[in-house]
N, C-alpha and C positions, 0 to 999 in steps of 0.2 A: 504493500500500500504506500508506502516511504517514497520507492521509486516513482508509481504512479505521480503522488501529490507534487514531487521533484522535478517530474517532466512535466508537468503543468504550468508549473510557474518559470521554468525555464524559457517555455515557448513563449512568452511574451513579456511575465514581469521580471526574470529573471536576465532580460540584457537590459534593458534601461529602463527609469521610469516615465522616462519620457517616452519613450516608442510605447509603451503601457498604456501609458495617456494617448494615446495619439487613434492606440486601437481600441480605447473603450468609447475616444470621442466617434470615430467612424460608427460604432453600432448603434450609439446613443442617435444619431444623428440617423442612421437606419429606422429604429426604432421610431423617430420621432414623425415619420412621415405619417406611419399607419395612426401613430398616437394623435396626428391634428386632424388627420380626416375620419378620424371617430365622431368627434366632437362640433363641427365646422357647419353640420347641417342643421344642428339644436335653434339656434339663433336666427338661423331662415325659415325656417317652418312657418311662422304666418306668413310669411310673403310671399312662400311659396305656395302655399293655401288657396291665397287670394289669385294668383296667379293663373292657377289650375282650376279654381273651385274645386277642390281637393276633401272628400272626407277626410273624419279623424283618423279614421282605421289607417287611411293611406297615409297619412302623413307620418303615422306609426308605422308603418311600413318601411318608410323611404329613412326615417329616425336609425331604424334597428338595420335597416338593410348593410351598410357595412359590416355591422358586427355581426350579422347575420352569416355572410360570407367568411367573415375572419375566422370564427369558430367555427361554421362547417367542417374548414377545410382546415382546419390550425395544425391536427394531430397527424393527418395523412401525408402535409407537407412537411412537416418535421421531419417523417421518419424519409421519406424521399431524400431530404437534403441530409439527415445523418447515413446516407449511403450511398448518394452520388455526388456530392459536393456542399458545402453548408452556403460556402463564397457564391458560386452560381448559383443557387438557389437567391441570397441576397439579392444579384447583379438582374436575375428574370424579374423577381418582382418588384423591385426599380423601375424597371423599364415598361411596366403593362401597367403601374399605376399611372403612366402616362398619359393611354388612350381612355381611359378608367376614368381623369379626371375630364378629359374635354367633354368627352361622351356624356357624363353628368351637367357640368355646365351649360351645354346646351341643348339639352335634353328636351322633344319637343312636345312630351307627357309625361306627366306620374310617372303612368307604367315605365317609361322606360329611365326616366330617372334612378325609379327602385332598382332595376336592374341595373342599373350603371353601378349603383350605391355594392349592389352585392357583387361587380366582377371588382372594385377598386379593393372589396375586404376578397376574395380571390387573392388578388398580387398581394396584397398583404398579409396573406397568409403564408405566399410562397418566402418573404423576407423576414419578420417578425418574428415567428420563434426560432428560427438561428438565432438571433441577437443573444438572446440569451443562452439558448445553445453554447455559444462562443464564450460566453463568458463562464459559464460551467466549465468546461473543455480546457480553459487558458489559465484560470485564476483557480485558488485551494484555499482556506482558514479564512484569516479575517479578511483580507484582498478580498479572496468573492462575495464577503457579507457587505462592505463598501464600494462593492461597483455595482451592487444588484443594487444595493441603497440610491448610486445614482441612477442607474437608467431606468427603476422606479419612481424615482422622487421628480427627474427632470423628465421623465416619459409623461408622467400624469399633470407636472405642471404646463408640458407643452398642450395638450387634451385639453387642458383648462383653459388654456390662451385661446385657442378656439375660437371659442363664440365672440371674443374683444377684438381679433383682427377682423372677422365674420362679419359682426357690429360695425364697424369703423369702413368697411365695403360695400355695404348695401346702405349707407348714408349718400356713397355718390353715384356706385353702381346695379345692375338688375343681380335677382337672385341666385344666377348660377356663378358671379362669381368668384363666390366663396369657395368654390369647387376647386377652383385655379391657385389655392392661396399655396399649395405644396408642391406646385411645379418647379419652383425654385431653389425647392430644400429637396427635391427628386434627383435633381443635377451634381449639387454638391454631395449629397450620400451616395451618387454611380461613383463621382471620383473618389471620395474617400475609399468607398468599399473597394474598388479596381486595386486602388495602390497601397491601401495600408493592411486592409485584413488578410490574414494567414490562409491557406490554405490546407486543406488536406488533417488537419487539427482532430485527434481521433473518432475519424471515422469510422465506419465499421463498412464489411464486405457484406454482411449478411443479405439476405434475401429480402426485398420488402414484401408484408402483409398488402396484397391491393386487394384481396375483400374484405377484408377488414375496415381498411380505407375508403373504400367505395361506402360499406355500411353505415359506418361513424358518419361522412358525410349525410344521406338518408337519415339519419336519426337526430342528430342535431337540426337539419333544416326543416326536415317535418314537424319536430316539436315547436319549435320558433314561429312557424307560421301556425303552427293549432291554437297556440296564443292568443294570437293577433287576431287569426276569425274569430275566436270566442263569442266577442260582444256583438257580432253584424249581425242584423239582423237577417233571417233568412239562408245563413250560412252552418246553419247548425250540424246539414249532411258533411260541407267539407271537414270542419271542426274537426268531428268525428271520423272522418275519414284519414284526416291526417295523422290524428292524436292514435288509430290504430297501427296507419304507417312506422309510425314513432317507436311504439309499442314492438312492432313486429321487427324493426331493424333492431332496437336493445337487444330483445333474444336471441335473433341469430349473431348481433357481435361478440356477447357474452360467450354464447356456444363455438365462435367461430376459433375466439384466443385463447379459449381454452384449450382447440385442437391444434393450432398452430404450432409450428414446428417451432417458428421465430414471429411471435404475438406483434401486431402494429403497438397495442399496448399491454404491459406486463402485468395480468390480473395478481398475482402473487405480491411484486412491488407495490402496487396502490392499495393491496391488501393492507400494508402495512400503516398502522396508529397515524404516524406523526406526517402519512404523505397523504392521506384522504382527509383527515382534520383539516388540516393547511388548506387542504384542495377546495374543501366547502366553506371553511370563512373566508378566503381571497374571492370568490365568487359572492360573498352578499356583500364584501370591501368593495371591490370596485364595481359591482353592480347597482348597489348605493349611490357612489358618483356618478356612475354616467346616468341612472336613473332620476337621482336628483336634475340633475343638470337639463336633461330633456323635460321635464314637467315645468321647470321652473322659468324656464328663459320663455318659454310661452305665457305662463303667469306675471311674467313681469312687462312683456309685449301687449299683451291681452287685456288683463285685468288693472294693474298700475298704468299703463300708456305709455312706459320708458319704447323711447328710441331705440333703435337694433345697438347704435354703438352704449347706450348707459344700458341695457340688456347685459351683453358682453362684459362691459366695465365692472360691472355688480358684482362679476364671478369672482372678481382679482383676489379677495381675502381668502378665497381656499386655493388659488397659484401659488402665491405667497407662501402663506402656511405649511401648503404639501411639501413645496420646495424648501422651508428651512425646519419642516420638524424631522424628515426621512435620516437625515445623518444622525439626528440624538436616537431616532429607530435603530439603526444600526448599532449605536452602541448600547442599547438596553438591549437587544436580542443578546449581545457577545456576554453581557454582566448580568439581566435579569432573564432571559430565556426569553424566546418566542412566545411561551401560554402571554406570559405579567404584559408584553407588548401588543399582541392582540388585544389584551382584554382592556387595555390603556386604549385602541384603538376603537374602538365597539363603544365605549363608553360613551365618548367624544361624538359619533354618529347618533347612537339615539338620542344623546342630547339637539343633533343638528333638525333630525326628525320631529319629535316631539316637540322643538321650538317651530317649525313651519307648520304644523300641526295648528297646532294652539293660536299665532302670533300673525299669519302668514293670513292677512285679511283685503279688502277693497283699496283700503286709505294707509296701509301698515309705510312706515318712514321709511327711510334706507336702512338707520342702524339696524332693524330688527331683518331686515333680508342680506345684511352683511355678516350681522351674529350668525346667522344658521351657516354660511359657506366657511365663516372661519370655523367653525364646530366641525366641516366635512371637512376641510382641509388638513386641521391636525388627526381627524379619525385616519385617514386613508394615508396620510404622509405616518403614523406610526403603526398602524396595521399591514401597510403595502409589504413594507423589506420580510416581517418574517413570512408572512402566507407565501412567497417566494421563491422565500430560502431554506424554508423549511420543505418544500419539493424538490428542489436541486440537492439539499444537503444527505438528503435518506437514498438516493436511489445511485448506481454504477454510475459513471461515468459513460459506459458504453450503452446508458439509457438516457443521454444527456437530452435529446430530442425528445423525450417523453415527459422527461420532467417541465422542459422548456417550454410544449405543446401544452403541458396541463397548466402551466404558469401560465399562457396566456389565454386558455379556457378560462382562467379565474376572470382574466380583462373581460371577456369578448363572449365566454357566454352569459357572464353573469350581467354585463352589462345589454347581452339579448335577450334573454331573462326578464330582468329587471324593467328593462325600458319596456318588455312585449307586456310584462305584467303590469306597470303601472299608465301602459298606454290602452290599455283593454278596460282599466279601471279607470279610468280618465275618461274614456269612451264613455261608458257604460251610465258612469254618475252624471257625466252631463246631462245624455240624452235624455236621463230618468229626472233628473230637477228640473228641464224646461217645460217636458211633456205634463209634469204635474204642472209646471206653472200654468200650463195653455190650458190645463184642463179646469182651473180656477179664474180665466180669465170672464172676465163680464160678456163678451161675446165669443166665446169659444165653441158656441154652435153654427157660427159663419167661418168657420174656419177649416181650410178644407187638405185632404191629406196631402198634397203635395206640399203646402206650405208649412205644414206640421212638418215634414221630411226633410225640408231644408233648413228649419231654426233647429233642428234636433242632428241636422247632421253633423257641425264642427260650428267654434267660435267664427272662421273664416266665414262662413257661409250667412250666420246669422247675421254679423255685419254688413255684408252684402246686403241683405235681404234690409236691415235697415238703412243703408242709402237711397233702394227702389220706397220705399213707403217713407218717406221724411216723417209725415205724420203719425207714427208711430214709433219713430228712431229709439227715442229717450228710452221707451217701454222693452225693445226691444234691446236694447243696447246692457239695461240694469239687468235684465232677468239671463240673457245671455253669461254677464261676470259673475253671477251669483251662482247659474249651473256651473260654471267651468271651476269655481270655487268650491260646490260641493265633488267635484269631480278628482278635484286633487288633491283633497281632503281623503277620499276612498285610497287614492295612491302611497298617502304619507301611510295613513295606519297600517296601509301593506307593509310599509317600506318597514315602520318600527317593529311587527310580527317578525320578518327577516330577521333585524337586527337582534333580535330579543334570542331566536331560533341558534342562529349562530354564536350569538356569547355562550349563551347554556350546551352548545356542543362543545367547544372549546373550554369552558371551565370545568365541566366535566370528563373529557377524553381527550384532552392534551393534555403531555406530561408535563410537570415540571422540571425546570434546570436541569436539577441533577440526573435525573429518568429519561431526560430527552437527550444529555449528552451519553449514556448507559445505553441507548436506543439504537441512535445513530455509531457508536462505537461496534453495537453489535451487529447491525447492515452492513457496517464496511468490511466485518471479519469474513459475514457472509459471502459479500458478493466476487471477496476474494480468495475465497475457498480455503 
């Protein structure tokens, strides 16, 4: 194991710490492409709305459709890149989020916007979990607990800039293009990656699983979209349809890696405490964020009247925060364990929750919608490094693409997840508080189903519909922020059941310190026979 952990850091931190630097800036800088167009579309979404006359559901759609992609494809492109190159795999998906972003920007429907949304999480599944791949691969001890520290802390504060650059674009220009904001950090991460990342950094010859991979893909995007249908009305066959797809691909992947000679994923390894723990709180960590972040940049568009760029601006205290608490995360994982640092992080989040819950009203000030992002900021900036690194830390090395794939399954499904769940519940609450309100209105029996269908389809539409009747604007305009206020009301209390769901698996089935360092000593003995 000696040797191992010795050629690790030879390969990169052991000739200088500058060439060190130079290759964690390239992946950081990798990484950061997929991390801004996660988040890039949050803050267009009424415009885009208005644009299309776009349902909720679709705008939910087109919200989750990257991450939708990213995670489909996260685990199958891992193991492709830990066997035919980690580099190349970077270098392709570089270059396809190219056509990924135009294609989105001027995208001449929904429909095909979502679909752009999900080939751009595609390419970023082909580059994305390398990053961390590599840094598994290259780094050993405290080195890899400080570089996951950064390109989680500077991954997620980049995701957070998002909607502030996003904001500050659609003040002069039309809504796709925000699409375009990462074509220029596309450019600089091809060269970085060309000339500074290693090559060849162990890889493995083995075989890939591709029905394994085929399946995992099927199962993740089935579920994701049974989500989403849930709340449509009259969608109840696909729902079900899907949600059986779903069903029917878990069984056959479970049975498939079980027979597999060389498993896409190692059911044994994930078997193990401290890498399915981790696996499940990083997934309601940053599912949290990027769930927050999509409900709220619409509530602040919607309901407050902030402008796209004070939208954006409003996120700034969880960039901030994520970005300066993640290093003090790193060094409470090394002195207090991962459990005490998750559960430092969990706290922090339902405090962020329960204040938007509560506080999070028609007329509510800035400080009170500032207090909630710095509450998510320091939750995610001290929860992100161990959910992590407590997956890279228990598993081989020559499963560095599994743990990497699972680590950013925690980003990208949990943020599909999260966003499908509190975009279904967003859906769902609106429709249901205007439909009561119409059904209380003084003439609600002149009132005819097609126009019941468009105040109850999305905020976008209701506005609409109040510019064509002036004479009814006011009325329509108040009962409109009051449903979409009871709507993300249904999303927060989801959000806190999560949060609530995750501390209590963590404080009861993560080890402590001592037990998680007695854990991982005894994996490593394992997997080196």
């Amino acid at each position: 194991m000696a040797d191992t952990e010795q050629g690790r850091d030879t390969a990169v931190t052991g000739q200088a710490p500058a060439r060190a630097g130079l290759v964690l800036t390239a992946l950081i800088v990798v990484a950061a492409v997929a991390n801004l167009n996660l988040s890039v579309a949050n803050v267009a979404l009424p415009s885009i709305g208005r644009a299309f006359d776009s349902s909720q559901t679709t705008l939910d759609l087109i919200a989750v459709g990257y991450s939708l992609g990213l995670a489909a494809s996260v685990l199958y492109l891992g193991a492709l890149g830990d066997r035919y190159g980690r580099k190349m795999m970077l270098l392709l998906g570089m270059g396809l989020s190219v056509p990924a972003c135009l294609l989105a920007a001027y995208a001449p429907s929904d429909a095909v916007l979502f679909g752009a949304r999900m080939l751009g999480g595609f390419s970023a599944g082909l580059a994305y979990p390398t990053t961390l791949a590599l840094i598994t691969a290259l780094w050993s001890g405290a080195g890899r607990t400080k570089s996951i520290a950064l390109w989680s802390a500077i991954g997620g504060g980049i995701a957070a800039l998002g909607p502030l650059v996003a904001g500050a674009l659609l003040q002069n220009f039309w809504w796709g293009s925000v699409f375009l904001i990462t074509l220029p950090l596309v450019v600089l991460a091809l060269l970085l990656a060309w000339f500074l990342v290693p090559s060849g950094v162990n890889e493995t010859t083995d075989p890939v699983d591709n029905l394994g991979g085929i399946l995992s893909v099927v199962l993740v995007g089935s579920l994701i979209l049974s989500i989403n249908f849930a709340p449509v009305p009259n969608k109840g066959t696909l729902t079900l349809g899907l949600a059986a797809i779903a069903l029917a691909a878990l069984i056959g992947f479970i049975l498939r890696q079980r027979a597999a000679a060389n498993p896409l994923y190692d059911l044994k390894v994930a078997g193990r405490r401290i890498f399915w723990v981790a696996a499940c709180a990083g997934v309601i960590v940053f599912g949290s964020l990027m769930g927050s972040a999509f409900v709220s940049q619409q509530y602040l568009q919607n309901v407050l009247s902030y402008s796209t760029l004070e939208a954006g601006a409003a996120f700034l205290p969880a960039v901030v925060l994520m970005v300066l608490v993640a290093p003090r995360s790193a060094v409470l994982v090394e002195t207090r364990g991962a459990r005490f640092t998750l559960l430092c992080g969990y706290v922090s989040l339902l405090l962020a929750f329960g204040w938007m819950l509560v506080f999070w009203q028609e007329d509510s000030p800035y400080w009170q919608i500032g207090l909630a992002y710095a509450f998510i900021g320091i939750g995610v900036g001290l929860a992100g490094t161990p959910a992590s690194h407590s997956l890279t830390g228990s598993v081989p090395v020559r499963r560095a693409g599994m743990a990497s794939g699972t680590a950013d399954l925690q980003r990208d499904l949990g943020g599909a997840i999260l966003q499908s769940i509190f975009g279904a519940l967003l859906t769902a609450g609106y429709a249901s508080a205007f439909a009561a309100t119409l059904a209380t209105a003084p003439d609600a029996q002149n009132m005819t189903s097609e126009m019941e269908n468009v105040l109850t389809k999305s905020y976008s539409s209701a506005a609409d519909a109040a510019q064509q009747y002036p004479q009814y604007a006011n009325e329509i305009t108040a009962a409109a922020k009051r449903s979409f206020l009871d709507g993300a009301d249904w999303a927060y209390t989801a959000g806190i059941i999560a949060i609530l769901v995750g501390a209590v698996l963590v404080y009861f089935l993560f080890p402590r310190k001592e037990q998680e360092q007695q854990l991982l000593a005894d994996y490593h003995a394992e997997d080196n026979g």
